[in-house]
DOFITI-134207 format. One line per field, with one value per residue (C-alpha): residue number from 1; residue in three letters; x, y, z. Coordinates in Angstrom, 3 decimals, decimal comma, padded with zeros to 6 digits. Layout:
BEGIN
nr	(NUM/...)
rest	(ALA/...)
c1	(X/...)
c2	(Y/...)
c3	(Z/...)
***
This chain:
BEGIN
nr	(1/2/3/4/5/6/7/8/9/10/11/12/13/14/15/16/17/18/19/20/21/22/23/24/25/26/27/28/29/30/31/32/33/34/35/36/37/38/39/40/41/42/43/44/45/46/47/48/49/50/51/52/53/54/55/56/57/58/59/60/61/62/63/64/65/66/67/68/69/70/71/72/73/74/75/76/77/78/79/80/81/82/83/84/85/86/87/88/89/90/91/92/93/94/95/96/97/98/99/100/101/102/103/104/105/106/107/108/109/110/111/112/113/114/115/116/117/118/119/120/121/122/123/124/125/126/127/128/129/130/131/132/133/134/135/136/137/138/139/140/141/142/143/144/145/146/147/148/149/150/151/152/153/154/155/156/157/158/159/160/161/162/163/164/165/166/167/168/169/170/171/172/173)
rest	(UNK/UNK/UNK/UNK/UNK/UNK/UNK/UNK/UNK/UNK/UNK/UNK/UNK/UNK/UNK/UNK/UNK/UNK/UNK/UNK/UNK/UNK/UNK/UNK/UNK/UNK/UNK/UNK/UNK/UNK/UNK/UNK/UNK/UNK/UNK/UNK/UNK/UNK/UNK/UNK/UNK/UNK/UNK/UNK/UNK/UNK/UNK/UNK/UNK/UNK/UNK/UNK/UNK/UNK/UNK/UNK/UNK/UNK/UNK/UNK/UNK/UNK/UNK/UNK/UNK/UNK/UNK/UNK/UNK/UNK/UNK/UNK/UNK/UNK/UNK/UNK/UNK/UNK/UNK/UNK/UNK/UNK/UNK/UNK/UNK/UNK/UNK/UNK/UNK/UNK/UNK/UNK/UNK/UNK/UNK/UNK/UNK/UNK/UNK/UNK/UNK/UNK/UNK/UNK/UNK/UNK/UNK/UNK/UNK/UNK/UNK/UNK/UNK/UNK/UNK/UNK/UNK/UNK/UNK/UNK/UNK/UNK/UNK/UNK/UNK/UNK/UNK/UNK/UNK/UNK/UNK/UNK/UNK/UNK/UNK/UNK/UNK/UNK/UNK/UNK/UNK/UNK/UNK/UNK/UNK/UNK/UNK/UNK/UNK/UNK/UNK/UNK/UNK/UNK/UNK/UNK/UNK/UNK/UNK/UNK/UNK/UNK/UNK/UNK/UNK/UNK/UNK/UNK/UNK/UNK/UNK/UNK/UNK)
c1	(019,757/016,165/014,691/016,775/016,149/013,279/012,257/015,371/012,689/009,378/012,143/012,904/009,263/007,962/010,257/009,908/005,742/006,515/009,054/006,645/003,667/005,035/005,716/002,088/000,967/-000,576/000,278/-002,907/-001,148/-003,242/-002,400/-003,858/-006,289/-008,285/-006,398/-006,518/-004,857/-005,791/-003,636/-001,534/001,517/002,442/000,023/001,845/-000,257/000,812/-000,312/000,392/002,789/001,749/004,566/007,006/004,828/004,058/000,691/-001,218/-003,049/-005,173/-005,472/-007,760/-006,162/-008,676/-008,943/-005,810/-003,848/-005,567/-005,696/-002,545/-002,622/-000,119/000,926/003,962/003,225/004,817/004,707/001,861/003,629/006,563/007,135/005,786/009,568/010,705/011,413/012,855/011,277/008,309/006,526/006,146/003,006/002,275/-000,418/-002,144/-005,220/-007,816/-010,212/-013,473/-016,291/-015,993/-019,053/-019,337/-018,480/-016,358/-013,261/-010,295/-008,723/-004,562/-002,118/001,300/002,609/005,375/005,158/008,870/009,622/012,813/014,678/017,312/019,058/019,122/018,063/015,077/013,277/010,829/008,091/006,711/004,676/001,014/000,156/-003,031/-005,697/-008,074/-009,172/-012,664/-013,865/-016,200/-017,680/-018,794/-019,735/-019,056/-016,149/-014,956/-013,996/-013,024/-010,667/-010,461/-007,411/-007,832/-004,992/-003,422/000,087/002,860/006,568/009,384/012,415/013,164/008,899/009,117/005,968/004,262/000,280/-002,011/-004,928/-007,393/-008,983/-007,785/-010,014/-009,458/-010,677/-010,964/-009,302/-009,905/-007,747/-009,955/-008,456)
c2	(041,806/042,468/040,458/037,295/037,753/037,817/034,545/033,041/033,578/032,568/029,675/029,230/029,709/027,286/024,576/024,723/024,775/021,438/020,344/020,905/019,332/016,263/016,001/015,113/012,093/010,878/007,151/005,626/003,114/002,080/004,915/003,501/006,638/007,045/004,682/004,690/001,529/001,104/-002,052/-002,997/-005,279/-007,396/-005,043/-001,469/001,024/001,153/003,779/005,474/008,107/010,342/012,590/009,363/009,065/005,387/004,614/001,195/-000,561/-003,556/-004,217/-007,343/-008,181/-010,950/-014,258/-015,248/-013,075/-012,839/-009,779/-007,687/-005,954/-003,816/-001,696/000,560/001,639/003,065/002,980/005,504/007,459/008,332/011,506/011,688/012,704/009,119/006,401/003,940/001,646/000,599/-002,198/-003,150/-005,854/-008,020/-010,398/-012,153/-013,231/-015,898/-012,997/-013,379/-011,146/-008,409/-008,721/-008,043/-011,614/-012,719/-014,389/-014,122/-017,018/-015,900/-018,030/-016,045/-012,834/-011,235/-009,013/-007,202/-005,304/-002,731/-001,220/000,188/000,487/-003,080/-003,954/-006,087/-009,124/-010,304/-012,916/-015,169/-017,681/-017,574/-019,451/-018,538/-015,786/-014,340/-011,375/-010,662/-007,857/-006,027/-003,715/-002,526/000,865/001,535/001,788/001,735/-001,408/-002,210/-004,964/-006,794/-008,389/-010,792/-012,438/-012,994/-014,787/-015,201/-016,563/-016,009/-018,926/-019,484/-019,666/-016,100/-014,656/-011,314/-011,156/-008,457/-006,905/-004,131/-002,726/-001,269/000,686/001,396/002,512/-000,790/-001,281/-003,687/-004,535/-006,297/-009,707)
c3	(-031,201/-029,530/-031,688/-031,159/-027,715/-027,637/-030,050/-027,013/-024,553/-026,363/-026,960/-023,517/-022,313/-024,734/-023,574/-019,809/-020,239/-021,669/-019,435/-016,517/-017,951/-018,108/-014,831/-013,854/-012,273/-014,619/-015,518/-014,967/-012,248/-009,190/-006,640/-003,089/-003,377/000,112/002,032/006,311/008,153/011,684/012,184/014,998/014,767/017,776/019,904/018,708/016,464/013,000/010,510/007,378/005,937/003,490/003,426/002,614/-001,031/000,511/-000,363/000,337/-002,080/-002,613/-006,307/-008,030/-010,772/-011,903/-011,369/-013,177/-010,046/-007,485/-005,021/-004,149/-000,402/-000,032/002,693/004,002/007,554/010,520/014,114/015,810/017,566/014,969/013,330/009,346/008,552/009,766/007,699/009,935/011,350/009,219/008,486/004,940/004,288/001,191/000,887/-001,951/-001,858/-004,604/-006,731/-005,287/-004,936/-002,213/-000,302/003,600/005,835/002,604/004,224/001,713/001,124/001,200/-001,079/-000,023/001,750/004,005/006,443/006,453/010,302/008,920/011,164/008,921/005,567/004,560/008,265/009,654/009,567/007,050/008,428/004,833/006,519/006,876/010,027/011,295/010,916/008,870/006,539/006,593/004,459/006,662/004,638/001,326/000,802/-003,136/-003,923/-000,404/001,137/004,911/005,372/008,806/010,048/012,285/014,284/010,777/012,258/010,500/010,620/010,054/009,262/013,210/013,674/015,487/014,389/014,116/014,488/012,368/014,070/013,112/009,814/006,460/004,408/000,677/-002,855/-004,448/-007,632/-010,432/-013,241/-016,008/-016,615)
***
């Protein structure tokens, strides 16, 4: 009887080192890394959440795609436990080379304001504005926004302001 105990429990022991293993992050997907947004929306602070697992990126995926910004930020002065409201931002932008004073040239992106489960308004038209990177440092790249405007379907608009700095990532094309 001991010993089929104990080969249950070299059995048992076995298994869960496995089962936790493989629980690693791992996956070799673009991750955000060092990300910090300093961005307001409409004039209110905006920053991000770790403890939500949001993470912003900005991937390059070549020159057949473009650049991917992505962010999922929340207002300043809420609590790392909230989740509601955020703003979630997508742009895309041409691949060029990320040099300080480049201006990126955007082809599409939403800004989305939620205020709820399944609540909130999503602005998809690029009006006006810029993004400027602003400086190289390595790896490290700062992103300006600059008045970036943009509308939603009854031409109410929300405007971008401030800097996002990242890890930059680049997917070979």
């Amino acid at each position: 009887m001991k010993k089929y105990l104990s080969l249950f429990f070299v059995a048992l022991l076995a298994t869960m080192s496995f089962a936790l293993t493989s629980c690693g992050d791992d996956n070799g997907e673009p991750d955000g890394g060092d990300t910090k947004a300093s961005l307001t929306i409409n004039g209110q602070g905006y920053k991000e959440h770790s403890s939500t697992g949001a993470n912003s990126t900005v991937t390059d995926y070549g020159t057949s795609l473009g650049i991917s910004i992505k962010a999922e930020l929340y207002p300043a002065n809420s609590d790392e436990t909230e989740i509601f409201p955020r703003a979630n931002i997508s742009l895309e932008a041409n691949s060029v080379a990320l040099t300080k004073g480049t201006t990126l040239t955007l082809n599409d992106g939403y800004v989305e304001m939620v205020t709820d489960v399944m609540e909130g308004d999503k602005y998809d038209e690029i009006k006006s504005g810029k993004v400027t990177v602003s400086e190289v440092n390595g790896a490290t790249v700062t992103l300006n926004f600059d008045n970036l405007k943009l509308a939603d379907d009854d031409n109410k608009t929300v405007t971008i302001n401030g800097s996002f700095i990242y890890e930059n990532t680049k997917i070979k094309d």
